[in-house]
C-alpha positions in Angstrom: -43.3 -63.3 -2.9 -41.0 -61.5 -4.9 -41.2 -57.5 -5.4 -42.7 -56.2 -8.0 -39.8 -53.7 -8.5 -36.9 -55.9 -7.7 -38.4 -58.3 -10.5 -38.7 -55.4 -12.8 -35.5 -54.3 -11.7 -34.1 -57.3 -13.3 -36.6 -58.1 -15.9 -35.9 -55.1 -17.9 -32.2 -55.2 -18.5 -32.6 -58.6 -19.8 -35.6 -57.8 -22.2 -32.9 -54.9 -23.9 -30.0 -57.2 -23.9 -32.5 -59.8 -25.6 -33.5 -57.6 -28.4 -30.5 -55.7 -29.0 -29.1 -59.5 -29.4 -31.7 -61.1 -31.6 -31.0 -57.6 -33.6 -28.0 -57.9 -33.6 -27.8 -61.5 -34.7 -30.3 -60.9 -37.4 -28.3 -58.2 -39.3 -25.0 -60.1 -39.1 -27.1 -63.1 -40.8 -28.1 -60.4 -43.0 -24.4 -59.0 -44.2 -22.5 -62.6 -44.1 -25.9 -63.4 -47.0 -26.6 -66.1 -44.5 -30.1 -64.8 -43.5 -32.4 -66.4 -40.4 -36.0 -65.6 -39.7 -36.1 -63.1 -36.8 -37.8 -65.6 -35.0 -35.1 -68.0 -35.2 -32.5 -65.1 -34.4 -34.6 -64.4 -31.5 -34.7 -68.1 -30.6 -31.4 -68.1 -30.3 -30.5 -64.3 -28.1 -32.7 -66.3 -25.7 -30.3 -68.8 -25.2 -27.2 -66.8 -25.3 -28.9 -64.3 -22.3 -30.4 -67.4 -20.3 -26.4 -68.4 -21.0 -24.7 -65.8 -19.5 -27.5 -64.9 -17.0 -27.0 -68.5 -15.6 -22.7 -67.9 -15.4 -23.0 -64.7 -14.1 -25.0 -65.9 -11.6 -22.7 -69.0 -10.7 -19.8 -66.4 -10.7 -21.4 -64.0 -8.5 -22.1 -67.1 -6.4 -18.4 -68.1 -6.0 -17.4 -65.1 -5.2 -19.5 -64.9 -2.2 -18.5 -68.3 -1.1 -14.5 -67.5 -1.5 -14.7 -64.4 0.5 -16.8 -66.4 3.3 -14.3 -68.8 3.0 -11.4 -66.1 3.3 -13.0 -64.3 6.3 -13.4 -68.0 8.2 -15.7 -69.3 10.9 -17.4 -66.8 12.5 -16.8 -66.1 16.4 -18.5 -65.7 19.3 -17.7 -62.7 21.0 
């Protein structure tokens, strides 16, 4: 199972991001006189984090990989 505080550890930053997004995204509708339902602003912060959550982590994924790749077979001593 998972830990409870690595999940949180996680969970958390994600929530904020979230809201300050669907915030965000909300008041800009709001100046540019293009108003969306919260809902529909929050509909859409969901995406954008599940987005960028998903490419950061493919990137940080990558990056493992190369620098395996870099360092080479491993050795027997």
């Amino acid at each position: 199972m998972t830990d409870p505080r690595r999940l949180r550890r996680f969970a958390l930053p994600v929530t904020a991001w979230w809201m300050l997004l669907a915030l965000a995204l909300w008041l800009l509708g709001k100046a540019l006189d293009q108003p969306a339902s919260l809902a529909a602003c929050a509909a859409s912060a969901a995406l954008l984090v599940a987005v960028g959550e998903a490419g950061d982590w493919l990137r940080r994924r990558i990056t493992r990989r190369s620098a395996r790749w870099r360092r080479g077979p491993s050795r027997p001593h």
